[in-house]
N, CA, C and O atoms as a Tinker XYZ file with bonds, in Angstrom:
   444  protein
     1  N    -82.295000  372.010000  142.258000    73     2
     2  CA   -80.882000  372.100000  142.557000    64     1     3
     3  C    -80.253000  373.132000  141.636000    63     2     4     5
     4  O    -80.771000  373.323000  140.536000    81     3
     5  N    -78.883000  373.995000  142.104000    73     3     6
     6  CA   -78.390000  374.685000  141.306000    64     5     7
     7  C    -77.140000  374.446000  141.393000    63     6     8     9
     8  O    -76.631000  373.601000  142.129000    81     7
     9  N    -76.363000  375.451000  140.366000    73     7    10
    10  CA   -74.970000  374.920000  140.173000    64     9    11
    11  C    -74.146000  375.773000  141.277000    63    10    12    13
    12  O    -74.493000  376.880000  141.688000    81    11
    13  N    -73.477000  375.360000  141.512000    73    11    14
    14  CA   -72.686000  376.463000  142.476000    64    13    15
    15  C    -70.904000  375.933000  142.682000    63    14    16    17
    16  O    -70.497000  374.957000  143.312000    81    15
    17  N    -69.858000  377.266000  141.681000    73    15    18
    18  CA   -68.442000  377.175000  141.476000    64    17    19
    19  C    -68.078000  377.060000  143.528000    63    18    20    21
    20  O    -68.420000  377.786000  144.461000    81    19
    21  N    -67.215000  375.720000  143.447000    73    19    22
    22  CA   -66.621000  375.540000  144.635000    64    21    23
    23  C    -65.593000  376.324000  144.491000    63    22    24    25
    24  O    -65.538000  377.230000  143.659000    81    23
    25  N    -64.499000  375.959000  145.481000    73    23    26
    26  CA   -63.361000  376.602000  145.624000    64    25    27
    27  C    -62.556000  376.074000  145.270000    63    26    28    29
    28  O    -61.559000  376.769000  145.468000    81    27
    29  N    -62.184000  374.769000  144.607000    73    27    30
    30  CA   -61.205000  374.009000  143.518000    64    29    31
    31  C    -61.324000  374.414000  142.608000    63    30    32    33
    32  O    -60.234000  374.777000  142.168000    81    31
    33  N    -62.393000  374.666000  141.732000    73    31    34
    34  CA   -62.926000  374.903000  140.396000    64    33    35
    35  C    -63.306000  374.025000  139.968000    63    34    36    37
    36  O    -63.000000  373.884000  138.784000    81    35
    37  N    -64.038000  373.084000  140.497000    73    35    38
    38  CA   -64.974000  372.032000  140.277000    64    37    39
    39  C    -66.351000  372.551000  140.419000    63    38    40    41
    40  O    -66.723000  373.436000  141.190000    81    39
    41  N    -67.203000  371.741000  139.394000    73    39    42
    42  CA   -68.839000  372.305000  139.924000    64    41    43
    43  C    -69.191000  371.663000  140.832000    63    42    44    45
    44  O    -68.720000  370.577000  141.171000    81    43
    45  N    -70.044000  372.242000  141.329000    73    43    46
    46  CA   -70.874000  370.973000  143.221000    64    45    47
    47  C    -72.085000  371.624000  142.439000    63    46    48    49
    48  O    -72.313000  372.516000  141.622000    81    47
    49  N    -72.895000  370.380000  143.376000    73    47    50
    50  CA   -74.320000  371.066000  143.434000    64    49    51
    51  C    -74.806000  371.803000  145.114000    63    50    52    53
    52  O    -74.432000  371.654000  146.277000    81    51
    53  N    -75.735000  372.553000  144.456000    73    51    54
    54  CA   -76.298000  373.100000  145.761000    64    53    55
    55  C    -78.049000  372.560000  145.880000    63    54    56    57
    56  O    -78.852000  372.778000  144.973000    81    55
    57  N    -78.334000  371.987000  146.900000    73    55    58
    58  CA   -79.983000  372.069000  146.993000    64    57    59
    59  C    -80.387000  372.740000  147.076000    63    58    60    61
    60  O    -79.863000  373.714000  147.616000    81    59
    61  N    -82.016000  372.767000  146.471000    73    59    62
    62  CA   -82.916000  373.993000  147.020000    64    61    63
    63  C    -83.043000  374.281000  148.725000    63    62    64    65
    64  O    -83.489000  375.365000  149.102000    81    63
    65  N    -82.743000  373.542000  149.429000    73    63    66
    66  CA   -82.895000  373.415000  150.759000    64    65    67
    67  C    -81.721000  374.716000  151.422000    63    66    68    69
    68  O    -81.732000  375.723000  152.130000    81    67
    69  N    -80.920000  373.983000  150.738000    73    67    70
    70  CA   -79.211000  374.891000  150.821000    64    69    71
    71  C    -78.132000  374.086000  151.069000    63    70    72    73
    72  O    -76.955000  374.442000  151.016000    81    71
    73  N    -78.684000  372.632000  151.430000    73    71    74
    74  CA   -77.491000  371.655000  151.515000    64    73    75
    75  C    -76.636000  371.437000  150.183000    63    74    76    77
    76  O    -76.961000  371.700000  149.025000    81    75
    77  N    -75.674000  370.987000  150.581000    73    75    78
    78  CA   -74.472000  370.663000  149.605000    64    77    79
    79  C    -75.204000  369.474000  149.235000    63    78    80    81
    80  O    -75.794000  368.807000  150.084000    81    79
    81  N    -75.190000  369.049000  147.482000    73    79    82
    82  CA   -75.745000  367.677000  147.487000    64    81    83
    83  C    -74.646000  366.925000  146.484000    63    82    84    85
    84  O    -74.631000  367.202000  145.285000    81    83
    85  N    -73.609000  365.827000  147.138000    73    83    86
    86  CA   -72.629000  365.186000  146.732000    64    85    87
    87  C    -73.420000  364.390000  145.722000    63    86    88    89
    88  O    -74.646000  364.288000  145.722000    81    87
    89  N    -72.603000  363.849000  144.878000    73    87    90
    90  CA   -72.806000  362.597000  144.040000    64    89    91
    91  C    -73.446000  361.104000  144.632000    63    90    92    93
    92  O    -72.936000  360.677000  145.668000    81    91
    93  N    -74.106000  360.628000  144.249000    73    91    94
    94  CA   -74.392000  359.111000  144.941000    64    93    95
    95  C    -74.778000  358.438000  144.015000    63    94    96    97
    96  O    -75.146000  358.995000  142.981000    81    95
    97  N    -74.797000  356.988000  144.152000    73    95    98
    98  CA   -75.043000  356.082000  143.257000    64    97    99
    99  C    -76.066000  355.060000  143.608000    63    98   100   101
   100  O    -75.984000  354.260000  144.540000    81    99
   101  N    -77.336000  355.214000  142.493000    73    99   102
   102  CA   -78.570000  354.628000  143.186000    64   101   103
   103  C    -78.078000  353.052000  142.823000    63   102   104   105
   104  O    -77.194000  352.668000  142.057000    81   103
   105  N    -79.176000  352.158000  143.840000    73   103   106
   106  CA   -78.662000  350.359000  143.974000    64   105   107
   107  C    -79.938000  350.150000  143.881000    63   106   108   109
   108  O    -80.299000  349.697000  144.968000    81   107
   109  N    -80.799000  350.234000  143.185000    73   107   110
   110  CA   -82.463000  350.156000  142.673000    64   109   111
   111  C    -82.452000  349.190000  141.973000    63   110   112   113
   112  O    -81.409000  349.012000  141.344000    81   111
   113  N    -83.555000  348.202000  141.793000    73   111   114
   114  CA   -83.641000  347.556000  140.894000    64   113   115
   115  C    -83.721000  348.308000  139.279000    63   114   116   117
   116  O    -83.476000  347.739000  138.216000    81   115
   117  N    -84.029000  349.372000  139.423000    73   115   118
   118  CA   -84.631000  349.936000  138.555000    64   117   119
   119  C    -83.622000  350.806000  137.548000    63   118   120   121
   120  O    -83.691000  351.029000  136.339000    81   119
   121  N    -82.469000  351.275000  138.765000    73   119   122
   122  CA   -81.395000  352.041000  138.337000    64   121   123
   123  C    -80.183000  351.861000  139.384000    63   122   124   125
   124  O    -79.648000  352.483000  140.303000    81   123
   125  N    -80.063000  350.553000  138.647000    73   123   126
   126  CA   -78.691000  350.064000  139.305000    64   125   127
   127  C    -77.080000  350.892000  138.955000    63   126   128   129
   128  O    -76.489000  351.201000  137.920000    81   127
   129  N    -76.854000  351.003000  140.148000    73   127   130
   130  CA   -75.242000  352.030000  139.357000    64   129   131
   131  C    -75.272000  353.458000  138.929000    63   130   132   133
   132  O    -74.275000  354.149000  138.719000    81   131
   133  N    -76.872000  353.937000  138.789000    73   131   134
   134  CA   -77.028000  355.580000  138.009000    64   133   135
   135  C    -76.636000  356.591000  139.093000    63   134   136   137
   136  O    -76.826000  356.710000  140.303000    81   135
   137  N    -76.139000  357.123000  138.330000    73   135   138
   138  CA   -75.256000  358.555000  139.571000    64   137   139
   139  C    -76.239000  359.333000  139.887000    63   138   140   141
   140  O    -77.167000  359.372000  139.080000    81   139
   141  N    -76.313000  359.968000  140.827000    73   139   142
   142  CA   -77.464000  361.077000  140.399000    64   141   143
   143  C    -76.777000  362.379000  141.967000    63   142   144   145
   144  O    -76.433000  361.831000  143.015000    81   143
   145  N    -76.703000  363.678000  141.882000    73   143   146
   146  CA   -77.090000  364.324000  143.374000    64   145   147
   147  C    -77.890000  364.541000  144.078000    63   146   148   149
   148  O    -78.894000  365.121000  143.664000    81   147
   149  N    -77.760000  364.119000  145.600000    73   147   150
   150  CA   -78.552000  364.414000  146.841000    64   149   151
   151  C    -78.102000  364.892000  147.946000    63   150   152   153
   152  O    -77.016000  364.653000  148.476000    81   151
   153  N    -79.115000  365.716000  148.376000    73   151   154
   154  CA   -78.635000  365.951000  149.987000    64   153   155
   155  C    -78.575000  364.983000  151.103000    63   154   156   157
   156  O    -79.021000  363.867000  150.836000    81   155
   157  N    -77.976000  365.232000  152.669000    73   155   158
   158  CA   -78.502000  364.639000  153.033000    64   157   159
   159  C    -80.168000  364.477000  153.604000    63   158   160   161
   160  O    -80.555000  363.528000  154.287000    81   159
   161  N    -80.931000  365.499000  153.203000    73   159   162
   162  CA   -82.023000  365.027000  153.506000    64   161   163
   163  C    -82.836000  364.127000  152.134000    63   162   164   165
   164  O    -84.056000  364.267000  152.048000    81   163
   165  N    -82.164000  363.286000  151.170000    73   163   166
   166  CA   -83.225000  363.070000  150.257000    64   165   167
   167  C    -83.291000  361.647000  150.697000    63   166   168   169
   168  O    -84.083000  360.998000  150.013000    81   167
   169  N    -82.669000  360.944000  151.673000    73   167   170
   170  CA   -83.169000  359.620000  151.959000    64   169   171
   171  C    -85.009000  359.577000  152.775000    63   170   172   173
   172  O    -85.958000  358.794000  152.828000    81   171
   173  N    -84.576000  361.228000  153.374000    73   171   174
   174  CA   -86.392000  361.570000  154.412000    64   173   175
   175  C    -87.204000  361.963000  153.529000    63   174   176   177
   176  O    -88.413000  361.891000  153.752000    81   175
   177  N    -86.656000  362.523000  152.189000    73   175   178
   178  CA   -87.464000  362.951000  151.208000    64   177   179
   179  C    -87.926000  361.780000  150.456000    63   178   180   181
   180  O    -89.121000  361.487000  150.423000    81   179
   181  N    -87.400000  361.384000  150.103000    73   179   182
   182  CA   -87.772000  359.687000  149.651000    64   181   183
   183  C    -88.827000  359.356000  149.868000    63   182   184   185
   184  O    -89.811000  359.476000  149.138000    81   183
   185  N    -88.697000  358.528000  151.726000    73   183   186
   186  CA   -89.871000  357.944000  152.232000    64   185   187
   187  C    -90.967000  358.471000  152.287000    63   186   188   189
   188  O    -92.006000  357.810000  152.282000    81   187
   189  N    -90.930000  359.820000  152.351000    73   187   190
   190  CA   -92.282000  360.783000  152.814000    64   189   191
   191  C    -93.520000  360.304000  151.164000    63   190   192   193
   192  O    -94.678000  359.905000  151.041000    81   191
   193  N    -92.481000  360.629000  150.304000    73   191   194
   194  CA   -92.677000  360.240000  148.907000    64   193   195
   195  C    -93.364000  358.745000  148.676000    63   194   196   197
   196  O    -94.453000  358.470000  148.171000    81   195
   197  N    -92.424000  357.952000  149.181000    73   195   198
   198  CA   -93.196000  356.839000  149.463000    64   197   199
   199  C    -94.154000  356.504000  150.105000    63   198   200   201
   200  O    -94.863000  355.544000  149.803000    81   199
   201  N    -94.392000  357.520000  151.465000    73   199   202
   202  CA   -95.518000  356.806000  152.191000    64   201   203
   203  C    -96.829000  357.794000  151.702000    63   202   204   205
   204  O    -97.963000  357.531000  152.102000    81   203
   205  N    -96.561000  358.971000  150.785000    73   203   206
   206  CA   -97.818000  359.554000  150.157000    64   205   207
   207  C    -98.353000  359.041000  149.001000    63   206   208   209
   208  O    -99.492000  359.296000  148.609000    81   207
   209  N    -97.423000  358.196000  148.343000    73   207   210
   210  CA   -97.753000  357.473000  147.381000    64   209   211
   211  C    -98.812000  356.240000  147.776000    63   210   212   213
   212  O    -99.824000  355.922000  147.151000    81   211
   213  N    -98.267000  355.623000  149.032000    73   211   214
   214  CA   -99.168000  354.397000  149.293000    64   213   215
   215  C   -100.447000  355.095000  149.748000    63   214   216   217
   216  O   -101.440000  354.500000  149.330000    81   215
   217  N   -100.689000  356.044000  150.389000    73   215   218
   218  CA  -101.251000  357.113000  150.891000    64   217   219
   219  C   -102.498000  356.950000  149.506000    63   218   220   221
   220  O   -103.501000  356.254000  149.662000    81   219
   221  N   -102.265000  357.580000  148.417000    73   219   222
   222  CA  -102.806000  357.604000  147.279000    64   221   223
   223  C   -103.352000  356.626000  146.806000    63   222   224   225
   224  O   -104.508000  356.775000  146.408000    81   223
   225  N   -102.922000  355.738000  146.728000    73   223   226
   226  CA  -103.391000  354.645000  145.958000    64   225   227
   227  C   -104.586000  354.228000  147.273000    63   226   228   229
   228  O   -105.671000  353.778000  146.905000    81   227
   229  N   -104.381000  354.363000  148.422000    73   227   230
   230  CA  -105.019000  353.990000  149.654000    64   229   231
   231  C   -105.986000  354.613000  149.202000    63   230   232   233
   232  O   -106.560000  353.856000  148.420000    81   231
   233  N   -106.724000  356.017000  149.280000    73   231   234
   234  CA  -107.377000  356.499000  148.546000    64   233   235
   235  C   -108.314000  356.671000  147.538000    63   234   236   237
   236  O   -109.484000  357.050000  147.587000    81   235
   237  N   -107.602000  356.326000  146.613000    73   235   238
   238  CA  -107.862000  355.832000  145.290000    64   237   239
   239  C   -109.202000  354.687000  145.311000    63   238   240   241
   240  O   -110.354000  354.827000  144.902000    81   239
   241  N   -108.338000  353.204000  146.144000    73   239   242
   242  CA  -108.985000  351.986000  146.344000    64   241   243
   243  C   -110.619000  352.635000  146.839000    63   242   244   245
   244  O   -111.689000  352.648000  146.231000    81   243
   245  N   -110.315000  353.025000  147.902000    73   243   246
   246  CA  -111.118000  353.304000  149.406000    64   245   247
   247  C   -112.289000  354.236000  148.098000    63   246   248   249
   248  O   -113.446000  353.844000  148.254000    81   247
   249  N   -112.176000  355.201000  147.060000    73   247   250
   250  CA  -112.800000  355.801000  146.156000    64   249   251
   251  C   -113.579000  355.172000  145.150000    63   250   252   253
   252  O   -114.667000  355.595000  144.761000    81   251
   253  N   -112.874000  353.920000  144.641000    73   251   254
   254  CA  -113.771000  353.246000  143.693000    64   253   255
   255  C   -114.570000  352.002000  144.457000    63   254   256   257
   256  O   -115.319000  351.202000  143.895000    81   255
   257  N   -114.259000  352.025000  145.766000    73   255   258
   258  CA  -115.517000  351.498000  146.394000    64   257   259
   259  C   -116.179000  351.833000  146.894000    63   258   260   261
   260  O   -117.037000  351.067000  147.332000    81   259
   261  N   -116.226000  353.234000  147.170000    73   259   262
   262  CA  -117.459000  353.807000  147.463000    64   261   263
   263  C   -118.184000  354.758000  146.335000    63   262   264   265
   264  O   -119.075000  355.584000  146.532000    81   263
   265  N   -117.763000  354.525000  145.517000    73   263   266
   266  CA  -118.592000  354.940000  144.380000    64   265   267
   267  C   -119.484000  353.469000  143.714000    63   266   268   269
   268  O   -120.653000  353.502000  143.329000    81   267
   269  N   -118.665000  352.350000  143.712000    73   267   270
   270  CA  -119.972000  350.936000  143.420000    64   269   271
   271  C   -120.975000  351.085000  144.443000    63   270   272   273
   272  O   -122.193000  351.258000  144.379000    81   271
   273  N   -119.877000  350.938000  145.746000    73   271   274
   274  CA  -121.652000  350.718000  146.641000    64   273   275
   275  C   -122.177000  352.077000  146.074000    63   274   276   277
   276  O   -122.818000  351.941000  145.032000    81   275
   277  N   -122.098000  352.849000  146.349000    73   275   278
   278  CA  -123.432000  353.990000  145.858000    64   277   279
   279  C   -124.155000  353.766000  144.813000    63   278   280   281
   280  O   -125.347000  353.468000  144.872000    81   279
   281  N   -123.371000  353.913000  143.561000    73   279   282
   282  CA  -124.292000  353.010000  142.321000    64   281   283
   283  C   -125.094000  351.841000  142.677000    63   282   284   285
   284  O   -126.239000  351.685000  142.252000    81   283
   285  N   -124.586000  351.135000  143.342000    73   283   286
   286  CA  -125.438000  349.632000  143.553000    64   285   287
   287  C   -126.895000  350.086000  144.146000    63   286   288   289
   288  O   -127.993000  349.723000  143.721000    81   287
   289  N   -126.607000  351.034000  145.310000    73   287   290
   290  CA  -127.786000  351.066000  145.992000    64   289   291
   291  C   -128.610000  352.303000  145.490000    63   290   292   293
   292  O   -129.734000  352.567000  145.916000    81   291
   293  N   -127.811000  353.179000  144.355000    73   291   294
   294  CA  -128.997000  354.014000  143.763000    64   293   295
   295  C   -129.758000  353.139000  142.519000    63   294   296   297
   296  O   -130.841000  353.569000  142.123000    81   295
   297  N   -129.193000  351.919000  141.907000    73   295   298
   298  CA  -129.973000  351.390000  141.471000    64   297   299
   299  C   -131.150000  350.480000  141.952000    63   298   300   301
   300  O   -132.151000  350.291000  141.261000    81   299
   301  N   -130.905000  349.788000  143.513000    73   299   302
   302  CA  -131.936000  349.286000  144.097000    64   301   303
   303  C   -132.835000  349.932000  144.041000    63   302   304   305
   304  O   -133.851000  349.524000  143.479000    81   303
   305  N   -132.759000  351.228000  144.636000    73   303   306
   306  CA  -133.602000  352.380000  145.121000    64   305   307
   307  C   -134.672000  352.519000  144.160000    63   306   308   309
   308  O   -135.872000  352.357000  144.382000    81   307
   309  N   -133.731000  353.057000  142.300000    73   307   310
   310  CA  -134.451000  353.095000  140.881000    64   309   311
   311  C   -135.584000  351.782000  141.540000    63   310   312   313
   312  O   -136.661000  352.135000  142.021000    81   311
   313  N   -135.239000  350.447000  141.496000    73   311   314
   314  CA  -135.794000  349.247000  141.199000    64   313   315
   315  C   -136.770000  348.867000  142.220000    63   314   316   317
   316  O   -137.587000  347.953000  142.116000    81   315
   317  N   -136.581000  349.801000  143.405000    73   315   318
   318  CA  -138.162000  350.165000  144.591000    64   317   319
   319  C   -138.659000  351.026000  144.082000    63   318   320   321
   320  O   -139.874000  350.858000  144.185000    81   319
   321  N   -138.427000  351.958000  143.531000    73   319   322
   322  CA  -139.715000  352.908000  143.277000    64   321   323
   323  C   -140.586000  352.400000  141.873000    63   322   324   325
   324  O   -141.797000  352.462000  141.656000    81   323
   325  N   -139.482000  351.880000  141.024000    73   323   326
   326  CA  -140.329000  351.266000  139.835000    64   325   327
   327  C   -141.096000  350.102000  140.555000    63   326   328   329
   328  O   -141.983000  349.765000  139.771000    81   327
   329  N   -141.127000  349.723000  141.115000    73   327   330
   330  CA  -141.976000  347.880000  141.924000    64   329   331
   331  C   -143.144000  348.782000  142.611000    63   330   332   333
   332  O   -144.292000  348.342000  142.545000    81   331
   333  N   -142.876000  350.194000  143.360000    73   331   334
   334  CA  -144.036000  350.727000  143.842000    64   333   335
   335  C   -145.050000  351.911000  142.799000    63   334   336   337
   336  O   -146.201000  352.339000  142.887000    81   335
   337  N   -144.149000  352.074000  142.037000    73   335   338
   338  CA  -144.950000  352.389000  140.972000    64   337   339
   339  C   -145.661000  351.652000  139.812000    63   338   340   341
   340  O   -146.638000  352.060000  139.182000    81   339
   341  N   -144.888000  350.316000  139.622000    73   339   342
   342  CA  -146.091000  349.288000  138.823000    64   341   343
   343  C   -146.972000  348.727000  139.689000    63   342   344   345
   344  O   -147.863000  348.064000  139.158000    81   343
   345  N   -146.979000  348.844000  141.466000    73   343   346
   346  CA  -148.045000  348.065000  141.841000    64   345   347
   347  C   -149.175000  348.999000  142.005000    63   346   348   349
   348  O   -150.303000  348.506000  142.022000    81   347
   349  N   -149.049000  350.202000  142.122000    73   347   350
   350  CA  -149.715000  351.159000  142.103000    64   349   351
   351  C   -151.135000  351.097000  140.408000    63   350   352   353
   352  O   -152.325000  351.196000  140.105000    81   351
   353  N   -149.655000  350.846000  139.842000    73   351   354
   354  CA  -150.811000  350.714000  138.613000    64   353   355
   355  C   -151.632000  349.789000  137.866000    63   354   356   357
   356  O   -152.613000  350.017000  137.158000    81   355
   357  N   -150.876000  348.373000  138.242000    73   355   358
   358  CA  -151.252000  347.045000  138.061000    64   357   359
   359  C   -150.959000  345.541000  138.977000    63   358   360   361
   360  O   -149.968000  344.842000  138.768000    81   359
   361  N   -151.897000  345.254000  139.891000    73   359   362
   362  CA  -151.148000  344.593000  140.860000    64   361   363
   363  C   -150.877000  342.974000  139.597000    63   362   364   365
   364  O   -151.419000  341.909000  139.300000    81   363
   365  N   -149.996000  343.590000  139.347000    73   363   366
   366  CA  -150.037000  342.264000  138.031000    64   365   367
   367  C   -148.650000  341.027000  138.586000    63   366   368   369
   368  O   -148.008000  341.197000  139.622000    81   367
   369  N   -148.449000  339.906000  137.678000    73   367   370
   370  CA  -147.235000  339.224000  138.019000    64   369   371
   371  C   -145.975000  339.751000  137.838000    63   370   372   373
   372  O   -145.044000  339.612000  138.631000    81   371
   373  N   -145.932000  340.532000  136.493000    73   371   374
   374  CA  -144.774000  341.470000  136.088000    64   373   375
   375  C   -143.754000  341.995000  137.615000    63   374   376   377
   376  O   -142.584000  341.751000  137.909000    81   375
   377  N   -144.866000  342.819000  138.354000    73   375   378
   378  CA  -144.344000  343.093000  139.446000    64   377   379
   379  C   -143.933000  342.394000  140.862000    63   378   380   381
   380  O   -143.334000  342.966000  141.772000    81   379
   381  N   -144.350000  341.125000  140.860000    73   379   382
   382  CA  -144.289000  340.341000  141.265000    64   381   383
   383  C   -142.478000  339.673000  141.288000    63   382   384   385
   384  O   -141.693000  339.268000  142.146000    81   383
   385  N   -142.482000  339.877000  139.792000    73   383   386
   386  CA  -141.153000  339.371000  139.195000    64   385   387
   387  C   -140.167000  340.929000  139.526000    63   386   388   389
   388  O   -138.943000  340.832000  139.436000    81   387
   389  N   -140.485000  341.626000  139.716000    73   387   390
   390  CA  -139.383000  342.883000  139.770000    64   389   391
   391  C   -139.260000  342.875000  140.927000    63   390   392   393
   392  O   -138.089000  343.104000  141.229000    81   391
   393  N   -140.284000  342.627000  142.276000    73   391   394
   394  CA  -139.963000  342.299000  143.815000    64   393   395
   395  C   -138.963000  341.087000  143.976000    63   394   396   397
   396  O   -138.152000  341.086000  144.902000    81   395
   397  N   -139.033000  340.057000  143.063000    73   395   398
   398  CA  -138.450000  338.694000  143.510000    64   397   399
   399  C   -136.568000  339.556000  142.916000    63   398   400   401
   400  O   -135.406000  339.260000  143.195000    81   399
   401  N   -137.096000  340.478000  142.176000    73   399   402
   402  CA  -135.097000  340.649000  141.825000    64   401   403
   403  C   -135.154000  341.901000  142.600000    63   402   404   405
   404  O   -134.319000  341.834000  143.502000    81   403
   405  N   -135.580000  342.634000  142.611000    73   403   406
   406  CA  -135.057000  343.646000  144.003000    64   405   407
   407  C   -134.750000  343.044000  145.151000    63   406   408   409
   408  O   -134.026000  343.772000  145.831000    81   407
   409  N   -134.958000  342.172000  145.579000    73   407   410
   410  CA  -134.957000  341.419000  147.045000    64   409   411
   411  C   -133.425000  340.566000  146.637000    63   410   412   413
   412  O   -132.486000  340.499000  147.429000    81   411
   413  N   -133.416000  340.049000  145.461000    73   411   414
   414  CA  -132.178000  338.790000  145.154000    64   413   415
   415  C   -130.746000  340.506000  144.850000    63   414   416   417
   416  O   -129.688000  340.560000  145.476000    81   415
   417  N   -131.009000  341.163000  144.226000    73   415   418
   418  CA  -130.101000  342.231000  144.418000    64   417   419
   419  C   -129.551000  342.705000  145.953000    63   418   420   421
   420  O   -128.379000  342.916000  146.265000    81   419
   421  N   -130.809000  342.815000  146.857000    73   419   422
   422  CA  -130.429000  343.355000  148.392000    64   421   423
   423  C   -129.626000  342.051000  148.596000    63   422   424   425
   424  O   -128.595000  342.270000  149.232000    81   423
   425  N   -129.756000  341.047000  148.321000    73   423   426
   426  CA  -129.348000  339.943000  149.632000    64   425   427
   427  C   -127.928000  339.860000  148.675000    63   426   428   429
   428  O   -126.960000  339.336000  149.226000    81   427
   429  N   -127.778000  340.283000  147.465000    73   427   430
   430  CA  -126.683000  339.998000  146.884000    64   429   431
   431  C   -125.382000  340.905000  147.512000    63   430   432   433
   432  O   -124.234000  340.548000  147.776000    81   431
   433  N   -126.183000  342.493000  147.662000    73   431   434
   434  CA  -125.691000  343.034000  147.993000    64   433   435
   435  C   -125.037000  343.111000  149.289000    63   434   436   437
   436  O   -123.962000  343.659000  149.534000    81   435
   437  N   -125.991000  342.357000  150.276000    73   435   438
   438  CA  -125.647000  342.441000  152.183000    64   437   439
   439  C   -124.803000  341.274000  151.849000    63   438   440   441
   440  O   -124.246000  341.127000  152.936000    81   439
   441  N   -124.396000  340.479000  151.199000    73   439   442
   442  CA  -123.505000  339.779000  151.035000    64   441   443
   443  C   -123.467000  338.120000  151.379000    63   442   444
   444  O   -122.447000  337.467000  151.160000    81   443
């Protein structure tokens, strides 16, 4: 926003847009009563604001769950090739015991 001398000799504001932006008084929980200037487009500016925000966080969520499942199942993966690489070398009980938790991990995982 910039300043711009009216024709009373009062200051107004001007938007970047080019609208005139009067005085208003926000009713927010947050900022009850605070004056602030807007155009009339900052009620559309607002929401857009708002719905990119939920937008984000939407995102966000949708991001740190697909980064566990991936971890989860690149560690199964680690925990098959180690089970086919100790049976390879020792068909011993050890491995026996690393099949019984690779298998309790999958079923943990399919839910």
């Amino acid at each position: 926003m910039s300043f711009v001398k009216a024709d009373l000799g009062v200051d107004a504001l001007t938007c970047k847009c080019g609208l005139r932006s009067p005085l208003r008084t926000s009713w927010t929980t947050a900022n009850p009563g605070r004056r602030f200037f807007g155009c009339s487009m900052y009620d559309a500016q607002k929401e857009e604001v708002i719905q990119l925000r939920a937008r984000k966080r939407q995102l966000t969520q949708m991001l740190l769950f697909l980064t566990v499942v991936f971890f989860a199942f690149v560690g199964v993966w680690l925990m098959g090739v180690l089970v086919m690489f100790l049976s390879f070398c020792n068909g011993s009980v050890f491995v026996k015991e690393v099949f019984v938790m690779v298998h309790s991990a999958l079923a943990f995982l399919d839910g």
